[in-house]
MMTF fields as JSON, N, C-alpha, C and O atoms, coordinates in Angstrom:
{
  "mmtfVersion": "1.0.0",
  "mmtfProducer": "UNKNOWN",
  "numBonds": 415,
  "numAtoms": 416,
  "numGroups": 104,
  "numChains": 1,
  "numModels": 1,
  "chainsPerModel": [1],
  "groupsPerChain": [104],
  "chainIdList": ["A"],
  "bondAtomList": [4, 2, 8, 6, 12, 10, 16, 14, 20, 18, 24, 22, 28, 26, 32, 30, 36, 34, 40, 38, 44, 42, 48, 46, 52, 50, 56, 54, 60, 58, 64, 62, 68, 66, 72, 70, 76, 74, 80, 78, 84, 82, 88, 86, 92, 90, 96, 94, 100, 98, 104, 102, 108, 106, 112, 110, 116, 114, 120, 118, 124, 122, 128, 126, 132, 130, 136, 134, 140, 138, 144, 142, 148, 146, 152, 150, 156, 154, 160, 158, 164, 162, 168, 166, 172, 170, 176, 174, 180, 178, 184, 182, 188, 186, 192, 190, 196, 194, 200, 198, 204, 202, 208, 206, 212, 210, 216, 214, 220, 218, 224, 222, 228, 226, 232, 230, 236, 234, 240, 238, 244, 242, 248, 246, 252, 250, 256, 254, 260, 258, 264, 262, 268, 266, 272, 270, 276, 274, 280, 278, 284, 282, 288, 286, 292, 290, 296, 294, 300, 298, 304, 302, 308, 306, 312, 310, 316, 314, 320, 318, 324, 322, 328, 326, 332, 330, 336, 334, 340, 338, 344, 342, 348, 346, 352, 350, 356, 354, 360, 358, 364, 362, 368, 366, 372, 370, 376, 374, 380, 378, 384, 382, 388, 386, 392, 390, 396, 394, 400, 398, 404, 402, 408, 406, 412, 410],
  "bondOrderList": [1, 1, 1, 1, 1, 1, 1, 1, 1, 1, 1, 1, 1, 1, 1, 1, 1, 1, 1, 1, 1, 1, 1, 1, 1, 1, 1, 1, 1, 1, 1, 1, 1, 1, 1, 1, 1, 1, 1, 1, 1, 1, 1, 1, 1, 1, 1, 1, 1, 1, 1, 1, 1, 1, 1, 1, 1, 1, 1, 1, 1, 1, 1, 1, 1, 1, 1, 1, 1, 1, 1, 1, 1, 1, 1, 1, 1, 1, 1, 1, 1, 1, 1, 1, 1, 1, 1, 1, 1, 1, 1, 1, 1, 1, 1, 1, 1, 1, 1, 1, 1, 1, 1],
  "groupList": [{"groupName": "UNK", "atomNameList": ["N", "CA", "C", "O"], "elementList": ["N", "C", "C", "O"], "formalChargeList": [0, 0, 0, 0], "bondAtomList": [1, 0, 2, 1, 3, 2], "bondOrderList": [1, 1, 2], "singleLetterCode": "X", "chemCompType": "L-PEPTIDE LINKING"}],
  "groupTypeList": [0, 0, 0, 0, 0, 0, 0, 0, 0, 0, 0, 0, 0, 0, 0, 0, 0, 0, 0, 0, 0, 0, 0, 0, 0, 0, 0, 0, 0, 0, 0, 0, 0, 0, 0, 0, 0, 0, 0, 0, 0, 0, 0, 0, 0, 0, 0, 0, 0, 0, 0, 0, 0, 0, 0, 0, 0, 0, 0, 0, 0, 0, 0, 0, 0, 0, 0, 0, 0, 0, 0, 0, 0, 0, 0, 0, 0, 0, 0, 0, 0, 0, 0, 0, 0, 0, 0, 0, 0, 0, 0, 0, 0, 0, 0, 0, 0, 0, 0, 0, 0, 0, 0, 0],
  "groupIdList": [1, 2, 3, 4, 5, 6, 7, 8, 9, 10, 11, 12, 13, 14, 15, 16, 17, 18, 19, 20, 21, 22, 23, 24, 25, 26, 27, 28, 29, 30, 31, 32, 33, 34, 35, 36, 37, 38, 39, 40, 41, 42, 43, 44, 45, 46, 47, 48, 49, 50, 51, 52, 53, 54, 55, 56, 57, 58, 59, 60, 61, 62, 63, 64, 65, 66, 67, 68, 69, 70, 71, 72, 73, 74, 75, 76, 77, 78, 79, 80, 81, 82, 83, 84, 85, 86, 87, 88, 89, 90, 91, 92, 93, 94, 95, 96, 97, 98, 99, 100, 101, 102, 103, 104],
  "secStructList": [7, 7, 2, 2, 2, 2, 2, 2, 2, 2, 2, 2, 2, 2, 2, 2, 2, 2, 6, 6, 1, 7, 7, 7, 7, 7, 7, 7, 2, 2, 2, 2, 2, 2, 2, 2, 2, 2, 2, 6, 6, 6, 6, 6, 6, 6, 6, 6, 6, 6, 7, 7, 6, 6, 6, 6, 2, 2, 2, 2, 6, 2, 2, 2, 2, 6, 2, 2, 2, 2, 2, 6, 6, 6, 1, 2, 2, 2, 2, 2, 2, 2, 2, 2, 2, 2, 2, 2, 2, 2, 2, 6, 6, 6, 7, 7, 6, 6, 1, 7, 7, 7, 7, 7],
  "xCoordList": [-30.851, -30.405, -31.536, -32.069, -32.042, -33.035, -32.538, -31.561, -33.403, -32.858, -32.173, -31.197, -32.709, -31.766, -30.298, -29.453, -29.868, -28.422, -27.702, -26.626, -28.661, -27.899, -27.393, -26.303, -28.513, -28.71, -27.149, -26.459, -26.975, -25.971, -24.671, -23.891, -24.604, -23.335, -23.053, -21.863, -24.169, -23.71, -22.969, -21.94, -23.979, -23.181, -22.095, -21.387, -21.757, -20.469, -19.298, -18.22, -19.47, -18.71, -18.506, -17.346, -19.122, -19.178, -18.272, -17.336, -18.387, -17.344, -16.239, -15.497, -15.629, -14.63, -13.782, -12.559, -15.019, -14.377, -13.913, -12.909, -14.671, -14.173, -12.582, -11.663, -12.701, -11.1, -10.462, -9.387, -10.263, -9.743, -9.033, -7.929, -10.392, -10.432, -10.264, -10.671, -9.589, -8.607, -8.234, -7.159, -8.516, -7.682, -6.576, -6.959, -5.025, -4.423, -2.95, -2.379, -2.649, -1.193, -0.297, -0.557, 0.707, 1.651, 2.922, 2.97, 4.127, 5.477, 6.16, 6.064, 6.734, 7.537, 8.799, 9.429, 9.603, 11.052, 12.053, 13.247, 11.232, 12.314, 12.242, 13.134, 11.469, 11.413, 12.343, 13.431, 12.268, 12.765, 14.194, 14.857, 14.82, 16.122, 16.851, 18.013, 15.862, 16.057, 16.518, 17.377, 16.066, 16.12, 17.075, 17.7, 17.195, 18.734, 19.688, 20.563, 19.964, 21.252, 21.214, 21.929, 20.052, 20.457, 20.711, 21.288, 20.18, 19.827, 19.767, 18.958, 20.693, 20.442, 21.382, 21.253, 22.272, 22.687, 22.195, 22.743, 20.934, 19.712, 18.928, 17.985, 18.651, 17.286, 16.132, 14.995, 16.607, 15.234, 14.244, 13.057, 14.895, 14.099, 13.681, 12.649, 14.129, 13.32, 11.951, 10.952, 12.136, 10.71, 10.114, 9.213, 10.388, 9.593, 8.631, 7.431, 9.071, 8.66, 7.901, 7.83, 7.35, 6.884, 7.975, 7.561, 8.838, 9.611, 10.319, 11.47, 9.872, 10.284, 11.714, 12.818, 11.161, 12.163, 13.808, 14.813, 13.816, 15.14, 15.28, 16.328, 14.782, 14.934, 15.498, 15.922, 15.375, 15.918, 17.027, 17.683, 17.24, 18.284, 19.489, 20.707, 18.619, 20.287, 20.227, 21.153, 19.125, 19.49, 21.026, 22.023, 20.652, 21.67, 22.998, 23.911, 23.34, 24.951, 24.858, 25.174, 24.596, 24.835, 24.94, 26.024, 23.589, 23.709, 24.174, 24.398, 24.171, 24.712, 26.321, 26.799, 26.845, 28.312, 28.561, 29.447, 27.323, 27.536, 27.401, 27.346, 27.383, 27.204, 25.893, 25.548, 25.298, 23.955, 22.947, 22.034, 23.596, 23.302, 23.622, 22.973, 25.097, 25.373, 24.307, 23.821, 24.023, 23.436, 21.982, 21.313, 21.353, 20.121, 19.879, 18.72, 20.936, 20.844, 20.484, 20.107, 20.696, 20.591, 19.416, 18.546, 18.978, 17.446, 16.494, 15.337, 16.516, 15.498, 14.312, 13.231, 14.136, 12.981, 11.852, 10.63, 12.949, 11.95, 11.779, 11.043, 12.182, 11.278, 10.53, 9.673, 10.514, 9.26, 8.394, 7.774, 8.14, 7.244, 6.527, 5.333, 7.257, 6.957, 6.11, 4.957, 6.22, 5.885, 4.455, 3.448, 4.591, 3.073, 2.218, 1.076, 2.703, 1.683, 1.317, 0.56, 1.797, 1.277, 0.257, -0.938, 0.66, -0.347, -1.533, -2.698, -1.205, -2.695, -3.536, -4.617, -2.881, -3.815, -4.552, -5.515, -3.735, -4.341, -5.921, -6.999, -5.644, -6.658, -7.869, -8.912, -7.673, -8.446, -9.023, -9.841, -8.422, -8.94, -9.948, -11.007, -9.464, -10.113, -9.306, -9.869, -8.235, -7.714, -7.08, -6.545, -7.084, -6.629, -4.693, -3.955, -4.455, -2.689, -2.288, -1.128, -2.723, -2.622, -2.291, -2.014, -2.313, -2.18, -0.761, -0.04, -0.373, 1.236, 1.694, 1.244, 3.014, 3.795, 4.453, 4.673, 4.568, 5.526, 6.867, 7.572, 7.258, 9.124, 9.452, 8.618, 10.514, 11.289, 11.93, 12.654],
  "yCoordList": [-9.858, -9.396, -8.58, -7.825, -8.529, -8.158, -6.871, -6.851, -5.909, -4.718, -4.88, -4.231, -5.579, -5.65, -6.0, -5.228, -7.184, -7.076, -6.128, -5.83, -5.291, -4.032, -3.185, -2.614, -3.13, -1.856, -2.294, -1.496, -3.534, -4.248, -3.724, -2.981, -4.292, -3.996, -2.96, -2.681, -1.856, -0.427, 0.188, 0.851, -0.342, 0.004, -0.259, 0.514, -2.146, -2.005, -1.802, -2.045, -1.217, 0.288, 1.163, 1.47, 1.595, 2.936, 2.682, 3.469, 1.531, 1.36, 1.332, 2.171, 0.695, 0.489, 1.276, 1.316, 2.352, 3.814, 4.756, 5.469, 4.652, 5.463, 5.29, 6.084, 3.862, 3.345, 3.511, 3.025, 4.222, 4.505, 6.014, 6.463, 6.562, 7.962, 8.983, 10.066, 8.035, 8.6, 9.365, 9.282, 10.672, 11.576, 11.698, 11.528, 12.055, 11.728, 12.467, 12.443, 12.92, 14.336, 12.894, 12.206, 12.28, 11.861, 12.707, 13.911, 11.9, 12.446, 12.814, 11.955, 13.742, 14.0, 13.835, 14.444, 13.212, 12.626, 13.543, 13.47, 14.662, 15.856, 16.827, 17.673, 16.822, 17.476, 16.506, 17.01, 15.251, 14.417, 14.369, 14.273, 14.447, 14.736, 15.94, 16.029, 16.891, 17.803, 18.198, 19.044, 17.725, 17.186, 16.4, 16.483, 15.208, 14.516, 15.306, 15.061, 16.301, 17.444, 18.002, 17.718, 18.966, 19.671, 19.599, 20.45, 18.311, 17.939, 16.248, 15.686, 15.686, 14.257, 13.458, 12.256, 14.264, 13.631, 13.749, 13.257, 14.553, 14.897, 14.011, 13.818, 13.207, 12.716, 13.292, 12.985, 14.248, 15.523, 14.868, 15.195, 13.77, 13.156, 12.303, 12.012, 11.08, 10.189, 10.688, 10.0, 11.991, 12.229, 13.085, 13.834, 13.121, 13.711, 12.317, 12.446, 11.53, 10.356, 9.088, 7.863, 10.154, 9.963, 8.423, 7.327, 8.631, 7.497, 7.877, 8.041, 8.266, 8.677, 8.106, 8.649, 6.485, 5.84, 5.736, 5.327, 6.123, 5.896, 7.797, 8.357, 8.092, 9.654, 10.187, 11.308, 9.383, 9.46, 8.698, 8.819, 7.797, 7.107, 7.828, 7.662, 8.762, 9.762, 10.49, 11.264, 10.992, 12.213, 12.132, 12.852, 11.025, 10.406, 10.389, 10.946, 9.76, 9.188, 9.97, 9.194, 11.256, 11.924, 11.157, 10.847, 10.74, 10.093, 8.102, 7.324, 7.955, 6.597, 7.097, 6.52, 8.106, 8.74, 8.515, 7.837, 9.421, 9.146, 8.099, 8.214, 7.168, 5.96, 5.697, 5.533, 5.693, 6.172, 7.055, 6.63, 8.481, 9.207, 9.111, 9.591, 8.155, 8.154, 6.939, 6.774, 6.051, 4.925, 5.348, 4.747, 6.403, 6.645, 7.937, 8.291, 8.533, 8.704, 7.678, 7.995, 6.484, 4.797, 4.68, 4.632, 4.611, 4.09, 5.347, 4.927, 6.139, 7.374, 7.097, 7.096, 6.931, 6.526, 5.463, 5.542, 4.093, 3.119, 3.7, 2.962, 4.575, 4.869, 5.617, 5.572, 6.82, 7.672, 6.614, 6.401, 5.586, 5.148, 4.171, 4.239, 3.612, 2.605, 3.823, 3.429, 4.507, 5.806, 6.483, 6.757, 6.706, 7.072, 5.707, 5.839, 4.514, 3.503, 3.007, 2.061, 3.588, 3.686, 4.839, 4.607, 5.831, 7.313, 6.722, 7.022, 5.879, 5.863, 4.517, 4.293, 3.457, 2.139, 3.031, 2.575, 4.542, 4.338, 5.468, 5.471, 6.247, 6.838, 6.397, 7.051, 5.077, 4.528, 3.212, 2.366, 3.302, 2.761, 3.982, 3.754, 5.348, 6.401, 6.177, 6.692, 5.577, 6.028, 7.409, 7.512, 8.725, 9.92, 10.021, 9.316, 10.744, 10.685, 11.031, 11.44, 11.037, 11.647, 10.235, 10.406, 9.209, 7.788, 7.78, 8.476, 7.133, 6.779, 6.548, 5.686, 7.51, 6.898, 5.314, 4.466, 5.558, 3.851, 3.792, 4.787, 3.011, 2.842, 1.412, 0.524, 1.307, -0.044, -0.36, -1.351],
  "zCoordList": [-35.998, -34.713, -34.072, -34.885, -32.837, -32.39, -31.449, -30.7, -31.682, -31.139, -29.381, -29.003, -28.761, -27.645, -27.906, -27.452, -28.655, -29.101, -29.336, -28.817, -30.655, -31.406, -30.199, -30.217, -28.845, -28.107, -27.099, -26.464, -27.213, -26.562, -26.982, -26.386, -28.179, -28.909, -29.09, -29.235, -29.158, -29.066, -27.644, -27.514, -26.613, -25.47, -24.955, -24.31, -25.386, -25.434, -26.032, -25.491, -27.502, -28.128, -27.58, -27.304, -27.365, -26.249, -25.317, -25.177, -24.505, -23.236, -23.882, -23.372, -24.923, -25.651, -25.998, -25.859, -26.787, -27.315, -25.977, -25.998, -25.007, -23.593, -23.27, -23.065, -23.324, -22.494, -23.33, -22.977, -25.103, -25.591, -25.671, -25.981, -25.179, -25.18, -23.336, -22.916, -22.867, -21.516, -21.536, -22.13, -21.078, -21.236, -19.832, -18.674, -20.26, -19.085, -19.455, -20.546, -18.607, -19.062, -19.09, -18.103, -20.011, -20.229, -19.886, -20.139, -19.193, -18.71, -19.986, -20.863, -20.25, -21.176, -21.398, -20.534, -22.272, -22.467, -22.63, -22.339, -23.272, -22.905, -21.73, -21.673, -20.954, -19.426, -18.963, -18.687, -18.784, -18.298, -18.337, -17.304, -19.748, -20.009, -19.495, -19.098, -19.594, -19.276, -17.594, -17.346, -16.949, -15.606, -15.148, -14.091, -16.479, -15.736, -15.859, -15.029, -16.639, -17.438, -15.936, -14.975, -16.068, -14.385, -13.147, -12.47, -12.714, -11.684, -11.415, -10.677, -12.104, -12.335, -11.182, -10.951, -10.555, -9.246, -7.905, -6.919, -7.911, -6.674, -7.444, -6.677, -8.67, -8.885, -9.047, -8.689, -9.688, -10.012, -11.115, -11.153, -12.159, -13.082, -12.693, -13.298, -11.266, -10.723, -10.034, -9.827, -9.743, -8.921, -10.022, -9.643, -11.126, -11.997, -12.573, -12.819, -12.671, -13.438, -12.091, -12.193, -10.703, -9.326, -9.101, -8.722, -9.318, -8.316, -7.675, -8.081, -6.076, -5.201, -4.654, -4.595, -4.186, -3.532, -4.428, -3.846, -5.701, -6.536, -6.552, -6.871, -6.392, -6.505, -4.566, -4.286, -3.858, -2.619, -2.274, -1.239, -3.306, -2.896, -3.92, -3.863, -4.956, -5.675, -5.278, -5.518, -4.294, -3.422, -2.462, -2.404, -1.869, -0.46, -1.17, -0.56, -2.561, -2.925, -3.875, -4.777, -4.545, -5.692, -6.806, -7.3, -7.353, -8.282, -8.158, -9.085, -7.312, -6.853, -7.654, -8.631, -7.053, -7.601, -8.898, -9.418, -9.573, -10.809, -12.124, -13.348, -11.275, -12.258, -12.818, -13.988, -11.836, -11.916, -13.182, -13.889, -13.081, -13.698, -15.475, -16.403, -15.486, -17.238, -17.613, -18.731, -16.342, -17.151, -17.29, -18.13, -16.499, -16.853, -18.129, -18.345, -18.859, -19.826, -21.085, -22.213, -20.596, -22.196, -21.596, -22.465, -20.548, -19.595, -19.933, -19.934, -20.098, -19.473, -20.759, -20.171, -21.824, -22.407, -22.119, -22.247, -21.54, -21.074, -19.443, -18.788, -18.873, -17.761, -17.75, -16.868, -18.893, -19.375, -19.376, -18.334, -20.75, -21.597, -19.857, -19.564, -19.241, -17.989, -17.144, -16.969, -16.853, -15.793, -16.541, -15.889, -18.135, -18.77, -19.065, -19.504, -18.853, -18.928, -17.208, -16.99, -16.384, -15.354, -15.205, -15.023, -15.272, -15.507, -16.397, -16.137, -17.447, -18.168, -17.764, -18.31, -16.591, -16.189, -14.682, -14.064, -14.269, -13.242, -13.875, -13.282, -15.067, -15.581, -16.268, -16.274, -16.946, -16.523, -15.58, -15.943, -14.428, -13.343, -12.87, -12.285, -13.21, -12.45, -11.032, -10.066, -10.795, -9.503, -9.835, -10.938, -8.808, -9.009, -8.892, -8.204, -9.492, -9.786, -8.352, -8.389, -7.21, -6.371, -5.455, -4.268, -5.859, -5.28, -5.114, -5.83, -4.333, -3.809, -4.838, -5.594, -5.162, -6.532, -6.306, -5.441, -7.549, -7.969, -7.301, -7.473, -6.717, -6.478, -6.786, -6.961, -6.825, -7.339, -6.069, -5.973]
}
């Protein structure tokens, strides 16, 4: 292998190890819970988890009257885990968290 390869393959390790090493604040499942308990018929955990547009629409019907709110107690993990794998494609895109949140 001739040192330009090696110098190759090293660099693209390096890129490798970077996109591994993202650093990026992940949403937390218990803030989150925590949030539906208090405040889960204003949608205090939809705009915690930046989804505005479902966090305005339990603003308007309290919870979509409730129904809403028991079923996002069985849901609220896969919208953490969906909401920190957004936080970490846009970290490393390097787009800033400051980009228009996600809505459904």
């Amino acid at each position: 292998m001739s040192r330009e390869d090696q110098a190759r393959m090293a660099e693209e390790g390096a890129q490798d190890q970077a996109l591994l090493d993202v650093d990026y604040e992940g949403k937390s499942l218990c803030v989150a819970y925590f949030l539906l308990i208090i405040g889960g018929i204003f949608g205090l955990h939809h705009a915690y988890l930046n989804d505005t547009r479902t966090a305005r629409l339990y603003l308007t019907s309290l919870g979509l009257c409730g129904v809403g709110v028991v079923l996002d107690f069985c849901r609220l993990p896969v919208l953490v885990e969906e909401c920190n794998e957004e936080l970490l494609r846009r970290a490393r895109a390097g787009t800033p968290d400051s980009s228009p949140p996600r809505g459904r």
